[in-house]
N, C-alpha and C positions, 0 to 999 in steps of 0.2 A: 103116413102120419103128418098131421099141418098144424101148427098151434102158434099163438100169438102171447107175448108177457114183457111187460113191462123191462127196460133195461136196468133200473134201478132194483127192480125183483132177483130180476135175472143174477144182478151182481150180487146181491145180500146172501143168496140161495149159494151160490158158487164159495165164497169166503167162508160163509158155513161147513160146509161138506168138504170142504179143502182140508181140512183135519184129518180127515180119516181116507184118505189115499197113502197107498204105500211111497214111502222115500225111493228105496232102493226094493226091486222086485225085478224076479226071472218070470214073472204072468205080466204083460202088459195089460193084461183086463183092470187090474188092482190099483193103476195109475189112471181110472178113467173113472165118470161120471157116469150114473147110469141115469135115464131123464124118463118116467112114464108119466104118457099126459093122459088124463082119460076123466070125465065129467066136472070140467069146470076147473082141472087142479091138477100142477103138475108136481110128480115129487122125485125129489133128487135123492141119490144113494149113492156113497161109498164107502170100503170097505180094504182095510188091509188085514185081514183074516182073523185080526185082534180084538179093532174097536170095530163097529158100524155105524155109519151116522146118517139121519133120515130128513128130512126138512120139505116141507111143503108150502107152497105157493099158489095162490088164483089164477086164472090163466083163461087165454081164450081159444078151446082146444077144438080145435073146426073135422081134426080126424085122428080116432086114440091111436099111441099103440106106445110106443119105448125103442132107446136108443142108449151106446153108450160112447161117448166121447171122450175122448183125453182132457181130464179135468182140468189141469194147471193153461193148456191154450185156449181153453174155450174161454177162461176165467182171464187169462191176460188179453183177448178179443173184447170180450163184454166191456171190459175198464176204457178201454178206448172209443166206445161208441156214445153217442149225443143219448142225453136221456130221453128215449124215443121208444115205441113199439118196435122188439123186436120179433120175426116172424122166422120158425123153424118150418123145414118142409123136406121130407126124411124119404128116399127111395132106391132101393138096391145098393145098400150098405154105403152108400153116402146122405148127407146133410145139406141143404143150400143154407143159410144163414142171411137176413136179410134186415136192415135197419136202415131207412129213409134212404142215401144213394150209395149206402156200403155195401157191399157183396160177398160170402167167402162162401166156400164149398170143400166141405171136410168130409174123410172117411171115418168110417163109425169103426166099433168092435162089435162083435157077437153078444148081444141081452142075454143068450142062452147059458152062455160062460160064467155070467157076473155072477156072484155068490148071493146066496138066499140072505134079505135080512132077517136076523137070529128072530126066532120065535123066543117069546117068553111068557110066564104066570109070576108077578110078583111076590114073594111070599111075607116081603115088609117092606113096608113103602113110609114114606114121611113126608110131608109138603114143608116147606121153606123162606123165606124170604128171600130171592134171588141176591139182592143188593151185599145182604148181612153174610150170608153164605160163603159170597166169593171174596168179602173184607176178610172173612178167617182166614179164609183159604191162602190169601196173599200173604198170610203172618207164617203161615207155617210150615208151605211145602217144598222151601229151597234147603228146609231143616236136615228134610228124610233123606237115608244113605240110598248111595249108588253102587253099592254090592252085590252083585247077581247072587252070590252064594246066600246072602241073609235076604230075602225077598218080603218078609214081613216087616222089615226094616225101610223097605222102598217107597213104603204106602205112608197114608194120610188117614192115621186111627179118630173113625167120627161117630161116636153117642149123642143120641139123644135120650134124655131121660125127664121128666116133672118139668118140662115147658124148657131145660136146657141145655143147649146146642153145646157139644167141646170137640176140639180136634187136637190131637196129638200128632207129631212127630219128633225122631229123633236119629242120629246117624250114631250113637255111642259118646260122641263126645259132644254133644249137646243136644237138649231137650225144649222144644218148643209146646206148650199147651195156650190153648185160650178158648175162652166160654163166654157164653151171652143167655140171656132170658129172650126167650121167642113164644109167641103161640102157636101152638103144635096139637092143634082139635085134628088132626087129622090121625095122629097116630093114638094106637092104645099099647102102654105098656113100655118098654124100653128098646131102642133100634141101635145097631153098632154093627160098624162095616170096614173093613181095612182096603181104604182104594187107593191104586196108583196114584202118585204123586200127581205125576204127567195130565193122566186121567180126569184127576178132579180140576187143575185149572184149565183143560181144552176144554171139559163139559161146560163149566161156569163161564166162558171165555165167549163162548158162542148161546148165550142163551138169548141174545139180542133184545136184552131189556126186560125182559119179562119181568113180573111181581111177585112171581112164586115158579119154584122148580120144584119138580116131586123129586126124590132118591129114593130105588126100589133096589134090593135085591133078590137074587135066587141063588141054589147054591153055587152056581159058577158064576154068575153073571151081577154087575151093577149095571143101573139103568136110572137116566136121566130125561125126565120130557119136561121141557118148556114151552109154552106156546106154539107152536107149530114143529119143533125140533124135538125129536128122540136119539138119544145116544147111548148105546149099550158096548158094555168092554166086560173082559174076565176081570172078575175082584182077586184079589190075594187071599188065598185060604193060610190057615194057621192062626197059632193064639201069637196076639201080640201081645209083647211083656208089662208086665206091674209095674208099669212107670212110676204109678203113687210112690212104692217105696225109695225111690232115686230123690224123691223132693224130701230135704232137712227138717226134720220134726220141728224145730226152733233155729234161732239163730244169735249170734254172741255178739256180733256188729251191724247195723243198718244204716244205712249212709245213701240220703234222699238227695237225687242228683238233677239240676237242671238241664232236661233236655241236649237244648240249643247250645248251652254252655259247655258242660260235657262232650258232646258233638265234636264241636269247633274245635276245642281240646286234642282230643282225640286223633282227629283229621291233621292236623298239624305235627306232635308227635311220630304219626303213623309214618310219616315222609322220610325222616329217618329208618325208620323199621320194616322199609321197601322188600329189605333182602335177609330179615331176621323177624318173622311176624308176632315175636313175642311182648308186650308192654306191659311193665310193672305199675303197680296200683298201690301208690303207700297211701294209707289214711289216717292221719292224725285228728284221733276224734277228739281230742283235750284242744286244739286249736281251732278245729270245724274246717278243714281244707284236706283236699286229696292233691296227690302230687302223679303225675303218669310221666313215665321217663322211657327212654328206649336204647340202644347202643347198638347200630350196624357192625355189620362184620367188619368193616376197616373202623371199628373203633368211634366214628361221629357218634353226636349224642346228641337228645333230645329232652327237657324236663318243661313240663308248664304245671303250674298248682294255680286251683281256685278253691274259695268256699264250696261248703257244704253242708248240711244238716248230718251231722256223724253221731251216734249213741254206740256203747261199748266197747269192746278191744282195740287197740288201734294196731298197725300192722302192713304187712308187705305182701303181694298176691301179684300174679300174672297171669295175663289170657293172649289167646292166639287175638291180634286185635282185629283181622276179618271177621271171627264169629262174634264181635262185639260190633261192629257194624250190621253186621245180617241182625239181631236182634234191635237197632236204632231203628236200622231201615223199616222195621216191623211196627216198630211204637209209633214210626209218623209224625202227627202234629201234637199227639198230648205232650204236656209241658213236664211233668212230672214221674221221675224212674226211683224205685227204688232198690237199692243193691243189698241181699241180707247174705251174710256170711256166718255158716257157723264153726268153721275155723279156719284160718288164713292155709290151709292145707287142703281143705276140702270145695268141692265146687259151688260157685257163684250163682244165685238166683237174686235175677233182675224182676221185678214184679211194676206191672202198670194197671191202672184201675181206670175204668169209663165203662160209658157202652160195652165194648168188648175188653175184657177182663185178661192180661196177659201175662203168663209166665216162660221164663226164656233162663233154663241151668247150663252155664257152660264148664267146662272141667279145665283147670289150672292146668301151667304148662312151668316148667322148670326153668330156671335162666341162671 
């Protein structure tokens, strides 16, 4: 086997496929690359028995065959080379590796070994906007729980229905959803898939630009292709729950908060509340200012108030203040949150409106 490919290929291809090698594994084949070159294009595969990931390249392949090499040295190799033609040339279970006056010669593993990449038939598929896809994605999948026992809890619940896109998560004590209008001539009818968490930002993570990703499943399998890249993993079987009814029919207080201001607020407060993550939320809507205070365990204390735009009850509420940064960190750069309570007992829903449409319930904490 002899082939020629770019170093800059070389390395994109390698960072890709780097996802889907095992961590920790008793088969050292599952820690390697597997490389076949054959008419013009070589494709890369790894697999830790979970997800597979495929990625192909142009190439200038002078004799086919395949090879599989320990994916993380080859990948730390490449990064070190001048961006130059590099030349592979493969014989009797070693490698020569060759790039303008660099030299290395590596021992391969058994191609026979490597795991089959999974066959599949789509049974619902949906094309995407790459960009928009993975902005949801980042809103909402730090939400979903980390409980092996509740596995539909793990995932990242995504509909699509009449042109739009929503994803859910949540861990029990907080509920992240957000929704966009897309065009979607690609599907007919309505799509819903419950995929790891993990899952969906390593697919999204790697789609190296692209303009559009498809999402297909089967009944075992999700599957992602972007531009030259395929990624298949097992989906989460089971009904995930009626979140609808967790969202308050109405609400008795609304209290529209700036950003930046709130933020800042918050972050300072929070310094206090290092070692007691709880901070109370008074809102005096007959004045228009919220006041966030906090009391570490040795007693220090923290209070800062600003304006507000407040309508209805006014009142005392606390949240764990980490999950009220996980939902800022979400909102970004829009300026504008709004907080609806429908009673100082029950859980808090933060709502932000743009492009993407964002609701974030988190559930009160005693103090």
């Amino acid at each position: 086997m002899r082939f020629t490919v770019s170093q800059s290929s070389l390395a994109e291809a390698l960072a890709i496929v780097m996802k889907g090698i095992a961590g920790t594994s008793t088969l050292p084949i599952l820690s390697g690359v597997l490389i076949r070159a054959a008419e013009g294009v070589l494709e890369f595969q790894t697999s830790n028995l979970t997800i597979s990931i495929r990625h192909r390249v142009a190439a200038h392949v002078e004799e086919e065959g395949q090879i599989v090499l320990p994916c993380k040295m080859l990948s730390n190799i490449t990064k070190t080379l001048p961006d130059a033609p590099v030349t592979f040339a493969g014989e009797d279970r070693q490698v020569t590796l060759t790039c303008e006056k660099s030299s290395f010669r590596l021992n391969t593993l058994a191609a026979e070994d490597f795991p089959e990449f999974p066959a599949f038939a789509l049974e619902r598929s949906v094309e995407l906007p790459a960009d928009v896809l993975t902005d949801m994605v980042m809103r909402v999948y730090r939400v979903t729980s980390t409980d092996k026992n509740r596995p539909v809890l793990t995932g990242v619940y995504m509909t699509v229905e009449n042109n739009t896109i929503r994803l859910v998560a949540t861990d029990s004590y907080r509920l992240a959803v957000c929704d966009t209008q897309v065009e979607t001539s690609s599907l007919e009818g309505s799509f819903e898939l419950n995929v790891p968490s993990n899952v969906f930002y390593d697919a999204l993570s790697i789609t190296g630009g692209a303009g559009q990703v498809l999402v297909g499943s089967t009944d075992t399998q999700v599957v992602f292709q972007a531009g030259n890249t395929t990624y298949v993993a097992r989906r989460i079987e089971g009904t995930y729950p009626n979140y609808k009814q967790l969202i308050p029919p109405a609400c008795a207080t609304t209290v529209k908060l700036d950003v930046d201001t709130f933020s800042a607020a918050l972050k300072r407060v929070a310094v206090i509340a290092q070692n007691n993550s709880a901070v109370r939320f008074e809102i005096d809507a007959e004045a228009g200012t919220m006041s966030l205070s906090a009391i570490s365990s040795d007693q220090d204390a923290a209070q800062e108030t600003f304006d507000v735009e407040a309508e209805g009850a006014s009142g005392t509420i606390a949240f764990n203040y980490h999950y009220i940064f996980g939902c800022l960190n979400a909102v970004g750069h829009q300026q504008e949150l709004t907080l609806e309570l429908q009673s100082y007992q029950q859980a808090g829903v933060f709502k932000s409106y743009g492009k993407i449409n964002y609701l974030y319930l988190v559930m009160p904490v005693r103090v």
